[in-house]
C-alpha positions as CSV (number, residue, x, y, z in Angstrom):
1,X,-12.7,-5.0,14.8
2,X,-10.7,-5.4,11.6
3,X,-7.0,-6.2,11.6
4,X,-6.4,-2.8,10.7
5,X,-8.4,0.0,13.3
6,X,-7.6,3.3,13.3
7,X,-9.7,5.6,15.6
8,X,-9.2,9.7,15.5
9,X,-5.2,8.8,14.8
10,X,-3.3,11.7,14.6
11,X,0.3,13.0,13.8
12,X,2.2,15.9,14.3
13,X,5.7,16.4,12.7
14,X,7.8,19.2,15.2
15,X,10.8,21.2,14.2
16,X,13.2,21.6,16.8
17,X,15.5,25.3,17.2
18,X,19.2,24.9,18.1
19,X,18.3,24.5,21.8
20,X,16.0,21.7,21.4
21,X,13.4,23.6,21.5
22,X,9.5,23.0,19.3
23,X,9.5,25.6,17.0
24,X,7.3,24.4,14.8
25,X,4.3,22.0,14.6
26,X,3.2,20.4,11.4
27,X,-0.2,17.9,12.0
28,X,0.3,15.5,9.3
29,X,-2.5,12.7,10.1
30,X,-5.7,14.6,12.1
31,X,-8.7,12.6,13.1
32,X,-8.3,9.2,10.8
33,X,-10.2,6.3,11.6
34,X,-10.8,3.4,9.5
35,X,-11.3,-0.3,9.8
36,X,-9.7,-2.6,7.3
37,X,-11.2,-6.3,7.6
38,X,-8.9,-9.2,7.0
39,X,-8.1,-10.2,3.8
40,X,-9.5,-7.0,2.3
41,X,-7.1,-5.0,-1.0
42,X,-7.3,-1.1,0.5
43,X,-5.9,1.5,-1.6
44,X,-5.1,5.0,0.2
45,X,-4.9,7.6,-2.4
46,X,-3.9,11.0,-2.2
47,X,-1.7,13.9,-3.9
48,X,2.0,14.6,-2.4
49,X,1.4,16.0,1.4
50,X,-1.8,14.5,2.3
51,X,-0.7,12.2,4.5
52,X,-1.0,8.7,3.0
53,X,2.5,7.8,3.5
54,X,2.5,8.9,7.1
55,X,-0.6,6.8,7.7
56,X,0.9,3.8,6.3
57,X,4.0,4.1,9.1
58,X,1.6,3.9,11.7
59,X,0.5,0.6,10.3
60,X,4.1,-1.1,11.6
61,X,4.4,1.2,14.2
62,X,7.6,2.9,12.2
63,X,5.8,6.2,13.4
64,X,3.4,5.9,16.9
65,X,0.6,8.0,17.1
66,X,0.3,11.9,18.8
67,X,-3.2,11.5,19.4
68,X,-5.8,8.4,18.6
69,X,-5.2,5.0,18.5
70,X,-4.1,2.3,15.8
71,X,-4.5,-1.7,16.6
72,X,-3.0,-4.4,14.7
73,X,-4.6,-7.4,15.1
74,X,-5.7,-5.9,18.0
75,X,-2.7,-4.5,19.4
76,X,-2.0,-1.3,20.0
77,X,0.9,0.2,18.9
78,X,1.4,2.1,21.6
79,X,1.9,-0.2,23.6
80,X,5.8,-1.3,23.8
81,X,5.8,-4.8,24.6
82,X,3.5,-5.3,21.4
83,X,6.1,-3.9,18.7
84,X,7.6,-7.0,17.8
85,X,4.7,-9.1,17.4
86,X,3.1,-6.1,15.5
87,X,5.9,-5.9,12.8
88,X,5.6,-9.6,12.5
89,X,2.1,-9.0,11.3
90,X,2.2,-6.3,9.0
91,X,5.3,-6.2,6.4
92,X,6.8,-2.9,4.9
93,X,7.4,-2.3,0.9
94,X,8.9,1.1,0.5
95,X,9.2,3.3,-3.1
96,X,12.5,2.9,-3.4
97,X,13.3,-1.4,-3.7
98,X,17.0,-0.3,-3.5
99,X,16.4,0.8,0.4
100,X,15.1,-2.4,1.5
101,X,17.3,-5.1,-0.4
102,X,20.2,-5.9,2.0
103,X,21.7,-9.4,0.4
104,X,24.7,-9.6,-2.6
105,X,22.6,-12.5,-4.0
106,X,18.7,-12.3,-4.4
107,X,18.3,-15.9,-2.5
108,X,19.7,-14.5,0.5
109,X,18.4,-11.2,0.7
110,X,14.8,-12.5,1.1
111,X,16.1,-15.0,3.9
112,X,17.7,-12.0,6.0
113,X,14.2,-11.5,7.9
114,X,13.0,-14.9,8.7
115,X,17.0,-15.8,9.9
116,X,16.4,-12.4,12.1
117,X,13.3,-14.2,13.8
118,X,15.3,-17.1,14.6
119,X,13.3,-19.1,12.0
120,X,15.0,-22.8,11.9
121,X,17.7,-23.1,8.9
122,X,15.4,-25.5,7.0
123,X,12.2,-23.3,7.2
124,X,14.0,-20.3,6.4
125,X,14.9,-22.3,2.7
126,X,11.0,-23.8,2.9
127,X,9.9,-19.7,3.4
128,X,12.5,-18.3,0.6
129,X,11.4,-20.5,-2.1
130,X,7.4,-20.3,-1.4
131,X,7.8,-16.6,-1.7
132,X,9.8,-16.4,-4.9
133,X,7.7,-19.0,-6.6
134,X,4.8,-16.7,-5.6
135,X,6.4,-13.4,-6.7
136,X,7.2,-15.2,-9.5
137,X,11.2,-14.1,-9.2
138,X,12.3,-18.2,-8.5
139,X,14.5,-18.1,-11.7
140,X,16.7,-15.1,-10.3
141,X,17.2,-16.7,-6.9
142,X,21.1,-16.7,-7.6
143,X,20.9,-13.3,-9.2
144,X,22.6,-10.4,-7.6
145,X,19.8,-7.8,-7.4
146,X,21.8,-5.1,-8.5
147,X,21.7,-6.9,-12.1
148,X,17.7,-6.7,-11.8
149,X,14.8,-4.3,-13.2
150,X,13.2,-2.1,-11.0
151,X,10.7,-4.3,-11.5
152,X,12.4,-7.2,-10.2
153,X,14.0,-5.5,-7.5
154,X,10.6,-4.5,-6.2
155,X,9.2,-8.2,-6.8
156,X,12.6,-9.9,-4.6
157,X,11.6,-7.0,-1.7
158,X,7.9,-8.0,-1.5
159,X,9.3,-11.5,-1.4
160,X,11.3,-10.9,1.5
161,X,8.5,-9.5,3.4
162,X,6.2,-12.3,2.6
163,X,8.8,-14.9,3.9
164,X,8.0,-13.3,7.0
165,X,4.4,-14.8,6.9
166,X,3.2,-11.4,7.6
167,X,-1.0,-11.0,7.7
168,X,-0.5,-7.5,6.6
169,X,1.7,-5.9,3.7
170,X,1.8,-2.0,3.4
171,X,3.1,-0.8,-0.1
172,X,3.8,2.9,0.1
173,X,4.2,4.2,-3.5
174,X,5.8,0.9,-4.7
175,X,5.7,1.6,-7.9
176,X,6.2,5.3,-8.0
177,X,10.2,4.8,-9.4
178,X,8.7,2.0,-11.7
179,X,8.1,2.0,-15.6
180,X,4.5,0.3,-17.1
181,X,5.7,-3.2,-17.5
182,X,7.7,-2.7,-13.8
183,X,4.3,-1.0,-12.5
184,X,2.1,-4.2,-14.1
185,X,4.4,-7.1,-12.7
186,X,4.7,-5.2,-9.4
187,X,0.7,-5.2,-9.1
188,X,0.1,-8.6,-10.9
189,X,2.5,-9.8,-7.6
190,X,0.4,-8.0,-5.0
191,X,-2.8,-8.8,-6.0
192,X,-2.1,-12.8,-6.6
193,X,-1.4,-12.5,-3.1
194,X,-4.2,-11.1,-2.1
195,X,-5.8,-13.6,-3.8
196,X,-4.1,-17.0,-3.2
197,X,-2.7,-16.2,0.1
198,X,-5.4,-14.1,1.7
199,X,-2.7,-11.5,2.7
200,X,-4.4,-7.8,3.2
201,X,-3.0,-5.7,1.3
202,X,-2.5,-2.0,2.1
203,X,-1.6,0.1,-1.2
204,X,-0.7,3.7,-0.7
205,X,-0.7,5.1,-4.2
206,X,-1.0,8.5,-6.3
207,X,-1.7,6.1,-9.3
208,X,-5.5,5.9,-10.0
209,X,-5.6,3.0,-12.7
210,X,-3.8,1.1,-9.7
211,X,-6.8,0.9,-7.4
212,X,-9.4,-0.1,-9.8
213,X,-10.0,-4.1,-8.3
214,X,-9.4,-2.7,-4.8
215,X,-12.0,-4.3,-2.3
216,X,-12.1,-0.4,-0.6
217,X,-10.6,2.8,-1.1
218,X,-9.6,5.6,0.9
219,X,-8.8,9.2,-0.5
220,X,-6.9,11.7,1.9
221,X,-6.3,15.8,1.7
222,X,-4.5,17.4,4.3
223,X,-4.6,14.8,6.9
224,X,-8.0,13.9,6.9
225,X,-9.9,11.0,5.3
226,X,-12.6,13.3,2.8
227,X,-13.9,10.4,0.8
228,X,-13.9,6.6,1.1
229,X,-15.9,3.4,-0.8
230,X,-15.6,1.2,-3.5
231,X,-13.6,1.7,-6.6
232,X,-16.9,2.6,-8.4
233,X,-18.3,4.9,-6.0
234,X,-15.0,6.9,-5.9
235,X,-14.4,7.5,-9.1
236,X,-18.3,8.4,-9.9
237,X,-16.9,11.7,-8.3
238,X,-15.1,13.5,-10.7
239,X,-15.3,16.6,-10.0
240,X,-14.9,15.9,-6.3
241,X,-11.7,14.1,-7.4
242,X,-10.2,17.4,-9.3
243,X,-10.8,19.1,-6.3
244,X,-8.3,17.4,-4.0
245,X,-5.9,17.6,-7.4
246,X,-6.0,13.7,-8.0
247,X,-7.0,12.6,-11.5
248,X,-9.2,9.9,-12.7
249,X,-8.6,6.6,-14.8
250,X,-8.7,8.1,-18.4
251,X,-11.8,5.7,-19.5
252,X,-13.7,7.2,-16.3
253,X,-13.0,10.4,-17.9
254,X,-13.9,9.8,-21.0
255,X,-17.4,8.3,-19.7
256,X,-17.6,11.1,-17.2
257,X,-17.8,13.9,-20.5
258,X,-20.1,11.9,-22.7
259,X,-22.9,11.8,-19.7
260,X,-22.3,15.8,-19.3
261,X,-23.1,15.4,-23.4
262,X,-26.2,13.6,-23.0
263,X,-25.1,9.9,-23.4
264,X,-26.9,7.5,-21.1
265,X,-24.1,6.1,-19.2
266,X,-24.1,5.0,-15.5
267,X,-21.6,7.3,-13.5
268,X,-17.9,5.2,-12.4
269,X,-16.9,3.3,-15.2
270,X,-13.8,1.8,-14.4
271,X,-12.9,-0.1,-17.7
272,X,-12.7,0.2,-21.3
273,X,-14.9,-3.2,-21.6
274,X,-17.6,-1.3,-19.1
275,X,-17.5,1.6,-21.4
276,X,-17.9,-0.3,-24.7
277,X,-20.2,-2.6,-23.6
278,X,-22.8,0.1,-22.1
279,X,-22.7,2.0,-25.6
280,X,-23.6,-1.0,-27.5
281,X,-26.5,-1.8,-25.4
């Protein structure tokens, strides 16, 4: 089992009348299962509504399943004794980087989690500068945030999960509010950890250039998992693609045209140097 199991998970959403009454039933998350291995980058894609984001809440037990069952690390979330130790393990980045930064001063705000766990005053400092070296946000420590890019802002919030020690970070949309050069350092960040620190990482994204190094990916339509594989055998789908309304890295695009015109290109380029160098050869 990965640290990450999903089997047949599944979420309603219920609207409620002025009695307290179900009204309404909306299933959001029907019949997912998937199996993230330690250590692995996963990006869930999807258009608005499919379900991605709602998936990703299950991951920290922020939402708890209707049907199915999610472990972390081998704990269910259902299971209420477990919540503590399963939000210790897998950390939260939301869109917005102003909904999750807390502290007047950028130093403290990533300190505010490990203080809550009763981390030892001396660690806590140990903690906040490893993770700001590695976010690479050290020279802003006595910054207030409010003075920082989006960028930045983002950058100091995945910092204060990672002082946390978490094995798991979840990123839903984290750089949806984010321009290019916010978008690039926000990703740089993520995937240096991924790297270095063997953190999994969990990216929830509508963004298709952003999963191209992913280790796995995941594509969602109206609750359900349709597609999953490697970057390359994703995006060798076009067409499939355009039919749940997502689009495809521009290069991908462009090689997906010139084999419909003849040219004898291998489907799922991901990268302009893939491109160029199979039209040399």
């Amino acid at each position: 089992m990965g640290i990450i199991k999903a089997l047949k998970l599944g979420f309603d959403y219920f609207k409620y009348d002025d009695d307290g009454n179900i009204q309404e039933t909306q299933r959001a998350v029907d019949e997912v299962s998937v199996d993230i291995q330690e250590g692995e980058f996963v990006a869930v894609l999807g258009h608005n509504g499919s379900g991605k984001s709602t998936f990703a809440k299950h991951i920290n037990a922020l939402l708890l399943p209707t049907e199915g069952t999610i472990w972390i690390d081998n704990m269910d979330t259902m299971k209420e004794p477990e919540l503590w130790k399963i939000r210790q393990k897998a950390g939260m980045v939301f869109q917005n980087p102003d909904n999750q930064i807390i502290g007047t001063v950028v130093e403290e705000d990533v300190g505010f989690g490990p203080e809550n766990m009763g981390i030892p005053t001396e660690d806590i400092w140990k903690r906040v500068d490893e993770s700001l070296q590695k976010t690479g946000m050290a020279a802003y420590r006595h910054h207030s945030p409010n003075k920082l890019s989006g960028g930045q802002k983002q950058r100091v919030a995945i910092a204060g999960v990672m002082a946390m020690r978490p094995r798991c970070i979840v990123l839903d949309e984290p750089t949806a509010m984010l321009d290019p050069n916010g978008r690039k350092e926000v990703l740089e960040a993520v995937h240096q950890l991924n790297r270095q620190e063997k953190v999994t990482v969990v990216l929830i994204t509508h963004y298709m250039e952003e999963v191209i190094d992913a280790d796995h990916v995941y594509v969602m339509d109206e609750g359900h998992v349709v597609m999953e594989g490697t970057p390359g055998e994703i995006f060798s789908q076009v067409d499939m693609l355009k039919k749940y309304r997502l689009d495809v890295p521009q290069v991908t695009l462009l090689a997906h045209e010139l084999k419909k015109s003849g040219v004898d290109i291998p489907d799922g380029i991901l990268t302009t140097e893939e491109l160029v160098n199979c039209l040399c050869q």
